[in-house]
TIDO-293405 format. One record per residue (C-alpha): residue in three letters; x, y, z. Coordinates in steps of 0.2 Angstrom, whole numbers, padded with zeros to 4 digits, always signed. Layout:
TIDO-293405
ALAXYZ...
***
This chain:
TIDO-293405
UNK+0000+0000+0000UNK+0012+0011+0005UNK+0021+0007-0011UNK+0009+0010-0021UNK+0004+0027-0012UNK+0021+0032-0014UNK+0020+0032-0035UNK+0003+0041-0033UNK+0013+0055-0025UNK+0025+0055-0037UNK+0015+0054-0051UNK+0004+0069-0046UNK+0021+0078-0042UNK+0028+0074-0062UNK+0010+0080-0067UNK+0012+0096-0058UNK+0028+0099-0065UNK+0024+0093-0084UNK+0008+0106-0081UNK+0017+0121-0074UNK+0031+0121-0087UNK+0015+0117-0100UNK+0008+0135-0092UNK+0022+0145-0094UNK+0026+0142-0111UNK+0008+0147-0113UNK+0012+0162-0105UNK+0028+0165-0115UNK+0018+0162-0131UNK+0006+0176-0124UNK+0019+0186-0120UNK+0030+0187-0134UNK+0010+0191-0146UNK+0008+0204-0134UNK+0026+0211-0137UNK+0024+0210-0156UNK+0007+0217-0155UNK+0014+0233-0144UNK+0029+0235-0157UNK+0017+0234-0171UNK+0006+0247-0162UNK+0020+0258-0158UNK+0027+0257-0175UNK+0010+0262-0182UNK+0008+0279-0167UNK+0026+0284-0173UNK+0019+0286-0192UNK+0005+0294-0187UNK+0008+0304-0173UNK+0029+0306-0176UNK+0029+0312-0156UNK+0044+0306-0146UNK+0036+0304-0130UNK+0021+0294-0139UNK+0039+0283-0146UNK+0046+0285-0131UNK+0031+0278-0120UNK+0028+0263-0134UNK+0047+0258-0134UNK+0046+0257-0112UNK+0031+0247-0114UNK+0039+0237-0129UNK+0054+0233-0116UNK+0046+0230-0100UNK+0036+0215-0111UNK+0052+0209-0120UNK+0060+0207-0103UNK+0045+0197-0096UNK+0046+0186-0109UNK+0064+0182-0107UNK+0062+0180-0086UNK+0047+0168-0091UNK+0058+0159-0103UNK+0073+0157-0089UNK+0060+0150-0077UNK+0054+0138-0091UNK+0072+0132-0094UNK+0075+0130-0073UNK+0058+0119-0073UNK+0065+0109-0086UNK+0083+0103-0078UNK+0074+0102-0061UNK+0062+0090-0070UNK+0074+0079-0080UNK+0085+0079-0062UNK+0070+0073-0053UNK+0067+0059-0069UNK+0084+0052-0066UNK+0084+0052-0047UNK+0068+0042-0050UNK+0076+0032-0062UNK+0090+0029-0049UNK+0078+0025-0036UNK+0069+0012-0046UNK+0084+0001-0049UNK+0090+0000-0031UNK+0071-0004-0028UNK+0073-0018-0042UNK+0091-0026-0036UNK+0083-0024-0019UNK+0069-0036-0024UNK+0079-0047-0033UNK+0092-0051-0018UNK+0076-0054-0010UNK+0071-0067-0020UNK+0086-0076-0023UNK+0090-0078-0004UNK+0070-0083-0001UNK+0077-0099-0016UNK+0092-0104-0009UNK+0083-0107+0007UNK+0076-0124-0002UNK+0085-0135-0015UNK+0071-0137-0027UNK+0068-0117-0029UNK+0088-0114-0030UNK+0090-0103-0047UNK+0073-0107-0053UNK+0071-0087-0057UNK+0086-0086-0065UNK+0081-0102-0076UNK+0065-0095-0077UNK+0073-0079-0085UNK+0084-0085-0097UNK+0068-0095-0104UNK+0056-0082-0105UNK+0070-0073-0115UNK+0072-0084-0128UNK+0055-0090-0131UNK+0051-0072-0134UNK+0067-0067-0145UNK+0061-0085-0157UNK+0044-0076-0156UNK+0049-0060-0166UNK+0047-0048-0149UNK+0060-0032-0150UNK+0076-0032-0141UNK+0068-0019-0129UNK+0054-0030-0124UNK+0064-0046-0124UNK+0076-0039-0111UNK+0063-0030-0100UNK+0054-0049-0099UNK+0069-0057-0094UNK+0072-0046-0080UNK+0055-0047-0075UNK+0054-0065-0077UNK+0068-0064-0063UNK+0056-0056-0050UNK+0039-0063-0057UNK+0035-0072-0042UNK+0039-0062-0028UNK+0022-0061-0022UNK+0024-0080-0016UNK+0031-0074+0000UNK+0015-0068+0006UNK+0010-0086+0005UNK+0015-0097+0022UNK+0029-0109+0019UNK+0018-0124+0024UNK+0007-0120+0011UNK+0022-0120-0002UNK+0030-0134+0003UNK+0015-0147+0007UNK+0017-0163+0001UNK+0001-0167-0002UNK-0012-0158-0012UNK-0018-0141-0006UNK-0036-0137+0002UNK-0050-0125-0005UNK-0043-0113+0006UNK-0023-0117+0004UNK-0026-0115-0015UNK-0036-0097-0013UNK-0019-0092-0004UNK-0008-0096-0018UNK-0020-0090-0031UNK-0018-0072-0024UNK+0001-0070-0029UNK+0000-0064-0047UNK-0009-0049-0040UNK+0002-0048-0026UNK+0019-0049-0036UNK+0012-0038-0048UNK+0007-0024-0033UNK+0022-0028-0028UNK+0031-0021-0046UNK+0021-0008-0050UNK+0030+0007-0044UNK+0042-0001-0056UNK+0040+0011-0072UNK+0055+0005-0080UNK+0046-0011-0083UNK+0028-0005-0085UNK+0027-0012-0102UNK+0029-0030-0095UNK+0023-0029-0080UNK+0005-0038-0086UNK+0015-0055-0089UNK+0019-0055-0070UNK-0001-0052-0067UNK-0008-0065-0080UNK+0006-0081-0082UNK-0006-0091-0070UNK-0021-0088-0084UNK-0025-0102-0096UNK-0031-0101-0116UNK-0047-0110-0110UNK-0050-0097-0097UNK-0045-0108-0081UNK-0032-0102-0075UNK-0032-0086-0063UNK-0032-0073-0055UNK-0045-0067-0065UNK-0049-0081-0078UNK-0043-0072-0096UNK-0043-0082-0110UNK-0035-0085-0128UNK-0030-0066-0134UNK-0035-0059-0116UNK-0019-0062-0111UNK-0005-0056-0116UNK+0009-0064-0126UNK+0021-0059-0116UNK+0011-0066-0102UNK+0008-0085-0110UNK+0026-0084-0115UNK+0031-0083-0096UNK+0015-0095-0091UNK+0024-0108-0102UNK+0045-0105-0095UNK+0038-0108-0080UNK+0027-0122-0081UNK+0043-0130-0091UNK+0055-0126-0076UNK+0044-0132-0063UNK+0040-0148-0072UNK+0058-0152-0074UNK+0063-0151-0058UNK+0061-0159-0041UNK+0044-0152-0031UNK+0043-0157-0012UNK+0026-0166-0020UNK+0032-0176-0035UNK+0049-0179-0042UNK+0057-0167-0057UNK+0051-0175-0074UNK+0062-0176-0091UNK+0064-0163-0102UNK+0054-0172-0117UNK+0039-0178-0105UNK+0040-0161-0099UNK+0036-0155-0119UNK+0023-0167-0121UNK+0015-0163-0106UNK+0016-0143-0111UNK+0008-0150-0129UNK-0005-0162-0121UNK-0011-0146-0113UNK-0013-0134-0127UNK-0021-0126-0133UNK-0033-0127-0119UNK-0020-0123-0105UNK-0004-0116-0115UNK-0003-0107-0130UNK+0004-0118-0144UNK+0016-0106-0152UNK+0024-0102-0136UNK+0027-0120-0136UNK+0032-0124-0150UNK+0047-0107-0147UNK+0053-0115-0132UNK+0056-0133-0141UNK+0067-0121-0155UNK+0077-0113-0138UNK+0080-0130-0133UNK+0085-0139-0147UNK+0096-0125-0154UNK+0106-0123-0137UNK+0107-0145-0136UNK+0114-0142-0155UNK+0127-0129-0151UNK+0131-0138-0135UNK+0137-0155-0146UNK+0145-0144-0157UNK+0158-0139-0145UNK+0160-0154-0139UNK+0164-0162-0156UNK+0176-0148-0160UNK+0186-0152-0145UNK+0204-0157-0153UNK+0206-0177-0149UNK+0225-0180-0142UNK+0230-0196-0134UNK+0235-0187-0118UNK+0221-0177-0117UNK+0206-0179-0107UNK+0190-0187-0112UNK+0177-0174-0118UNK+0163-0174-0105UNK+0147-0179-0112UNK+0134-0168-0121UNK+0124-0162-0108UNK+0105-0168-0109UNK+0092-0154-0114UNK+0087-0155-0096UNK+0103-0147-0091UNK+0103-0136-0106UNK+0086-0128-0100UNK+0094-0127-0083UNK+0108-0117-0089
***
């Protein structure tokens, strides 16, 4: 709450600021009409009435508005750099918040084997299923980050709940379903990432409108959105759970294809098959370039796509 209150203030406070410079260059445009029209007039008494008090008069007022509009125009230009000073404090601000969170989450998964580097993992996924999808470099990167901190809401959920064995209760269930919104609460006074920041809300919905928090379906939900739904039901599926052991990468696949479209979107799939294979590819390529010599240690053996997705 209180974060959230805090980029209210801050908004408002940038809205002020974005008005009041708005207002004065109003007023310098009003100024400077006002000077030519007084110049014009004076021009215009000089020709008629050719009295040099009446010029005299004209040119004082002619002055006094030329040296408004130059004091409105200074005031305009301090606005402007106080503005831009305030952006990149805010800037600054928002990635110590970021770092802050992520240390956060990475000491909360090494406190259990099974969640060790699952965000990282999680990450490197999302990444690449987006960059196979066509996505820009900008959204790509900014989706890899937040895929880093997607689940920070979970630590609002007791760890009993998290770690049960067995399957959850009505009630357990309704806890965990609350996390999405939670994490994404959580990241929103993270403007920096505003444009991604929807996959952290919907990667729980499903294409057949099952999934939650709020039961989206099909083009509802973002792409970026079923693009992180599917890294991390991959990840989780692939390793160990305290409620059922991890299962192989290819059963992992089929399970993601068994359940879509219906559950997952089939594109996104069918990405993180290409990330997989191309990185199992490279992987036996280096190890078939290693130069063979009789003293020289037997290549180690081409890592399963299991630990490729892990990597």
């Amino acid at each position: 709450m209180e974060s959230g209150s805090g980029r209210r203030d801050a908004k408002g406070e940038a809205l002020k600021r974005v008005k009041l410079v708005a207002g004065a260059g109003e007023i310098i445009r009003s100024v400077g009409i006002s000077a030519l029209a007084i110049a014009l007039a004076v021009y215009a008494m000089v020709l008629q009435e050719r009295n040099l008090a009446v010029a005299m008069l004209g040119g004082t007022v002619l002055l006094i508005a030329t040296s408004t509009m130059l004091q409105v125009s200074r005031a305009v230009r301090q606005l402007h750099r106080q503005h831009q000073t305030a952006r990149r404090a805010a800037m600054r601000a928002e990635r110590h918040y970021f770092k802050v969170l992520r240390r956060i989450v990475l000491a909360v998964e090494h406190r259990e084997p099974y969640t060790r580097g699952r965000s990282r993992r999680i990450a490197f996924l999302a990444r690449r299923i987006a960059e196979t999808m066509g996505l820009n470099r900008t959204q790509c990167r900014l989706l890899g980050l937040v895929a880093q901190i997607h689940d920070i809401g979970l630590l609002a959920v007791p760890d009993r709940i998290l770690n049960k064995p067995g399957r959850l209760g009505r009630e357990e269930f309704r806890s965990v379903r609350k996390h999405p919104e939670t994490s994404y609460r959580i990241l929103e006074p993270l403007t920096f990432l505003g444009e991604v920041l929807p996959a952290v809300r919907y990667h729980h919905e499903r294409m057949n409108g099952s999934g939650y928090p709020f039961g989206q379906q099909q083009d509802e939900i973002p792409l970026i959105a079923r693009i992180l739904a599917v890294a991390d039901a991959f990840d989780a599926m692939t390793h160990d759970r305290p409620h059922r052991p991890a299962l192989p990468p290819v059963e992992a696949l089929n399970e993601l294809r068994r359940c879509s479209p219906a559950g997952y979107d089939p594109e996104c799939v069918a990405a993180l098959e290409k990330v997989l294979n191309a990185r199992h590819l490279r992987a036996a390529h280096r190890a078939s370039t290693v130069p063979k010599h009789p003293d020289s240690p037997r290549p180690r053996q081409t890592p399963s796509t299991a630990r490729l997705a892990t990597s």
